[in-house]
Backbone as CSV, one residue per row, in Angstrom:
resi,resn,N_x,N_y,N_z,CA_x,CA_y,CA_z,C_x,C_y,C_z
1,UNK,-12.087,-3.398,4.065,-10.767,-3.840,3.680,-9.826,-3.595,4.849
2,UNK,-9.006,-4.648,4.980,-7.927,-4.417,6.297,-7.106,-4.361,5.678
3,UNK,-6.157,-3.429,6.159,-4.708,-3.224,5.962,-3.674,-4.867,6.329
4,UNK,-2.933,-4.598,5.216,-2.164,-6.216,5.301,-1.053,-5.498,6.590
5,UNK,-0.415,-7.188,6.819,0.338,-6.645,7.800,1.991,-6.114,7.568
6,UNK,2.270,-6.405,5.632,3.256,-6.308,5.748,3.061,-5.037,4.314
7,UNK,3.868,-4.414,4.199,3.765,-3.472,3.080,3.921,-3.603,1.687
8,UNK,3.603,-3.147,0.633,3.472,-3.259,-0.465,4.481,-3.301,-1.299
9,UNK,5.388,-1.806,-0.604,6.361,-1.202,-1.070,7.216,-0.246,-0.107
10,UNK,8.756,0.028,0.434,9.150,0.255,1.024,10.402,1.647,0.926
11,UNK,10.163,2.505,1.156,10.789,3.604,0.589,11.882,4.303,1.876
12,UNK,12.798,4.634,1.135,13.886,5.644,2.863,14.389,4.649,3.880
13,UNK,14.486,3.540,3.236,15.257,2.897,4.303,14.484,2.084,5.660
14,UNK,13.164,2.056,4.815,12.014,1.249,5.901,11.371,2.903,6.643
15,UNK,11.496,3.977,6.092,11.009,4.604,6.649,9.784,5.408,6.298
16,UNK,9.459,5.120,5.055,8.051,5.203,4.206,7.609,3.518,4.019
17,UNK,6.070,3.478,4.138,5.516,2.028,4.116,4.528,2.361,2.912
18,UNK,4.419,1.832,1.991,3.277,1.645,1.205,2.257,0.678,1.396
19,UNK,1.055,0.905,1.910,0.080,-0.447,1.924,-1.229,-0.165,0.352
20,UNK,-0.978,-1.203,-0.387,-1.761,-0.558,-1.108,-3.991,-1.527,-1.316
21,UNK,-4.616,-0.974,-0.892,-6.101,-1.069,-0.229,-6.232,-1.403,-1.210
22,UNK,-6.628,-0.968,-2.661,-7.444,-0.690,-3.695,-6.482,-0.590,-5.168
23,UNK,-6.104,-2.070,-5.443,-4.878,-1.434,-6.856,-5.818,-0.776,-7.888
24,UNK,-5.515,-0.200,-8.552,-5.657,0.941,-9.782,-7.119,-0.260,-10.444
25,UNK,-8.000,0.408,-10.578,-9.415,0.076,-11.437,-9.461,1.109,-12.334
26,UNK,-9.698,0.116,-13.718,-9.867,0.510,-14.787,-11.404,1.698,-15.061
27,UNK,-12.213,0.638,-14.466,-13.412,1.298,-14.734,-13.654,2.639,-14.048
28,UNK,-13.045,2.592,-12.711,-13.245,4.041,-11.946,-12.038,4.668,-12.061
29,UNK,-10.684,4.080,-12.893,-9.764,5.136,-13.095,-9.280,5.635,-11.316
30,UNK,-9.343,4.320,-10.083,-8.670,4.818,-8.870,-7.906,3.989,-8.380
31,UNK,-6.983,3.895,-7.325,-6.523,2.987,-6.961,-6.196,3.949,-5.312
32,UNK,-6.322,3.050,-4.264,-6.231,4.099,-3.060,-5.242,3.160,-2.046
33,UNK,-4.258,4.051,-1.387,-3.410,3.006,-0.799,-3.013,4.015,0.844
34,UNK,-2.281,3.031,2.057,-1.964,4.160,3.150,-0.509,3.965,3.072
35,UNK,-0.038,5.346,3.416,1.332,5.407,3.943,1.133,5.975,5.452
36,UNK,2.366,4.908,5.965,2.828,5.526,6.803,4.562,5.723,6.893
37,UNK,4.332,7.084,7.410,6.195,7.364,7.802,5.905,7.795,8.844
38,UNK,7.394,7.069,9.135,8.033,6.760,9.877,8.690,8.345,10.522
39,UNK,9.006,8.242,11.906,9.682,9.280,12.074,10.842,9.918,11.429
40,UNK,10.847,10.922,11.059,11.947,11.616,10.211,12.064,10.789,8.761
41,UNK,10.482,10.296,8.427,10.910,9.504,7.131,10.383,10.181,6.219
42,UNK,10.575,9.919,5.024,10.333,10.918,3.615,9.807,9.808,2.453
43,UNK,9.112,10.872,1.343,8.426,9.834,0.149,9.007,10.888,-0.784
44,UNK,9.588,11.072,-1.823,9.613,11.880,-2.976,8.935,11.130,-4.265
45,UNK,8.145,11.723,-4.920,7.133,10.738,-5.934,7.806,11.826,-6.989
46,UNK,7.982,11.124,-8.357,8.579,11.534,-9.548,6.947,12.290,-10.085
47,UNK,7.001,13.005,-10.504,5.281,13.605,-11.320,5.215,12.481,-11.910
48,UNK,3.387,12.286,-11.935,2.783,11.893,-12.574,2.234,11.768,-14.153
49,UNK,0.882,11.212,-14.407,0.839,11.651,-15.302,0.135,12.484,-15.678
50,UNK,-0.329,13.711,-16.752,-0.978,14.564,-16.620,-2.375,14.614,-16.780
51,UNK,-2.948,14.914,-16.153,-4.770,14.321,-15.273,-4.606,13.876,-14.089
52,UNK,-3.580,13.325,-13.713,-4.021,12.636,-12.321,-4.212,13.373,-11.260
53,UNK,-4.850,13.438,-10.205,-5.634,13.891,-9.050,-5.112,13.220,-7.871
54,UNK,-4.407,13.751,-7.214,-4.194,12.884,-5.682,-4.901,13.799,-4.444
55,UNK,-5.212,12.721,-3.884,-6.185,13.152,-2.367,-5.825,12.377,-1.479
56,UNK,-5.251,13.369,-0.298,-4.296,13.120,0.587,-5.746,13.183,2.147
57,UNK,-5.482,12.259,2.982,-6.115,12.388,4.001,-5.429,11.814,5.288
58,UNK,-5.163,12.847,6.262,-4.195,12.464,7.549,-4.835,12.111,8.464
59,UNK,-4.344,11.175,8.550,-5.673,9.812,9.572,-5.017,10.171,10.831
60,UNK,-3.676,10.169,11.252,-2.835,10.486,12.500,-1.240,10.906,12.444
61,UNK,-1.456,11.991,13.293,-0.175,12.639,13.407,-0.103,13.578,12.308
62,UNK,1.265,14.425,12.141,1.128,15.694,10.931,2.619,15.526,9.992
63,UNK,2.504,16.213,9.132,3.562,15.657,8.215,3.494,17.074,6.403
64,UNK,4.667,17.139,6.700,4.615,18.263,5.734,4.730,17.558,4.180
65,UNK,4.274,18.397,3.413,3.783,18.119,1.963,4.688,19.241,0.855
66,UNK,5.732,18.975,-0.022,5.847,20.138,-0.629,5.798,19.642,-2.419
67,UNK,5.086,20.512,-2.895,3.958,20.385,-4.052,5.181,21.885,-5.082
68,UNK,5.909,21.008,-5.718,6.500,22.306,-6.470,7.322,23.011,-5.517
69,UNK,6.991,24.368,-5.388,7.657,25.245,-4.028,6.884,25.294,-3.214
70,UNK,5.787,25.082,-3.253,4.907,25.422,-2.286,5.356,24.043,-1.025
71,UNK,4.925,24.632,0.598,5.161,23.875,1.226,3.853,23.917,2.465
72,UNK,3.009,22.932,2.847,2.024,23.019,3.572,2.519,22.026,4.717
73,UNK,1.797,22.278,5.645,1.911,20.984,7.077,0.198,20.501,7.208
74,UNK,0.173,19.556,7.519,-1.192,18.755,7.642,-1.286,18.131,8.817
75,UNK,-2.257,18.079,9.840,-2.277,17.632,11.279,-3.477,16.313,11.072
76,UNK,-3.533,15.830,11.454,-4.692,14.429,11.942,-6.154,15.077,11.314
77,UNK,-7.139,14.400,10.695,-8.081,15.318,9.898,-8.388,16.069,8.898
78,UNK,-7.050,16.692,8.583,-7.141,17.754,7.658,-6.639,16.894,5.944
79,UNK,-6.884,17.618,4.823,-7.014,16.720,3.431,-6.363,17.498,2.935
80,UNK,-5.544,17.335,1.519,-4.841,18.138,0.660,-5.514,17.093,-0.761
81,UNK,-5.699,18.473,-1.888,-5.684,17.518,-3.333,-5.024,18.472,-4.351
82,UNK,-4.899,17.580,-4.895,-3.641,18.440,-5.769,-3.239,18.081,-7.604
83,UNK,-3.110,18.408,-8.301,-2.580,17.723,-9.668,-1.594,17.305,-9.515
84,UNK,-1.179,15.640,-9.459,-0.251,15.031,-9.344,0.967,14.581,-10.154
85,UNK,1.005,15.877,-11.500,1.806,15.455,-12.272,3.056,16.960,-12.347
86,UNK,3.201,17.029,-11.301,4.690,17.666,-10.495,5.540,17.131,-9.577
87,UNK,6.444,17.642,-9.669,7.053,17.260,-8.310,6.732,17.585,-7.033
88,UNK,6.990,16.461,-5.872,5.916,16.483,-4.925,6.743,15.488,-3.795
89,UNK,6.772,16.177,-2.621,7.645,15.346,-1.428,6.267,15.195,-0.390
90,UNK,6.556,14.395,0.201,6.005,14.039,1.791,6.927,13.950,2.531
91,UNK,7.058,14.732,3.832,8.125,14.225,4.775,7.529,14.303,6.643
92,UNK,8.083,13.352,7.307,7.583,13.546,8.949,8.582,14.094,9.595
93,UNK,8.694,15.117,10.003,9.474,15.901,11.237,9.255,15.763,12.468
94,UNK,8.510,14.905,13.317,8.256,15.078,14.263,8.270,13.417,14.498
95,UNK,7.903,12.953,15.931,8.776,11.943,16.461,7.989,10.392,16.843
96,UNK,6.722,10.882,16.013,5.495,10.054,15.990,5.256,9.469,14.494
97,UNK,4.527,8.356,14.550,4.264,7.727,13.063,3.335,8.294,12.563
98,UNK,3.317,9.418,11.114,2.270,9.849,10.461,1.608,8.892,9.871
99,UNK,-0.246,8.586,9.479,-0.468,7.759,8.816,-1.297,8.507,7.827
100,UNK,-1.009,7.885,6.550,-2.824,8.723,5.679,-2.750,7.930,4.719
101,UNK,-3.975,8.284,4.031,-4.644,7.701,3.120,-4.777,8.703,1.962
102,UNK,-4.019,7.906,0.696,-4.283,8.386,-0.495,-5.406,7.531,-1.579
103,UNK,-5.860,8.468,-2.260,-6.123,8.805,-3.673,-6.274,8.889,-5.012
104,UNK,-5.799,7.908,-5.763,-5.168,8.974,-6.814,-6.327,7.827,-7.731
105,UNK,-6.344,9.545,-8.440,-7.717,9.793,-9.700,-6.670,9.492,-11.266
106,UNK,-7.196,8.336,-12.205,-6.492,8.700,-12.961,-7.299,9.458,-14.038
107,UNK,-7.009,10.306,-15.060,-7.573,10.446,-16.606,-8.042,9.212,-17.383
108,UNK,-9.251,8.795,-17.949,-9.288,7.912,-18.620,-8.661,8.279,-19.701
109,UNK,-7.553,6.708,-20.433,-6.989,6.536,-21.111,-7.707,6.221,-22.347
């Protein structure tokens, strides 16, 4: 699957990109999509619903994650997963385009 060239969905002012790979399947309960932000750009996601599973994977560049209070940084390589039905930011501090690839597991309904 190639990434389209234009985004799905557009968050911060063009500074979060949603591309979405894989919309939501019923049968496997996934749907997997990439963001990239933008320098100094941000995603705040409202919680989910309760079961869902997100799996975060940083394809390039690093970009901090804060999950509740908790606050982690993630560099090129490294994965985060998490219960996705909290509150939950992504943001890029640094002066390069973060890219990654999500995840998300739903509960069958």
């Amino acid at each position: 699957m190639k990434r389209k060239d234009a985004p799905d969905i557009t968050e911060d002012n063009g500074n979060c990109l949603v591309y979405l790979l894989f919309p939501f399947n019923p049968q496997t309960q996934l749907e997997m999509f990439t963001i990239v932000l933008k320098p100094k750009g941000s995603y705040v996601s409202t919680p989910h619903n309760e079961g869902v599973q997100e799996y975060i994977t940083v394809i390039s560049g690093e970009f901090k994650i804060s999950i509740r209070d908790d606050t982690y940084t993630l560099l090129a390589g490294e994965a985060i997963r998490f219960t996705g039905n909290v509150s939950h930011k992504y943001w890029n501090d640094t002066d390069e385009d973060v890219i990654q690839q999500v995840v998300m597991h739903y509960l069958e309904t």
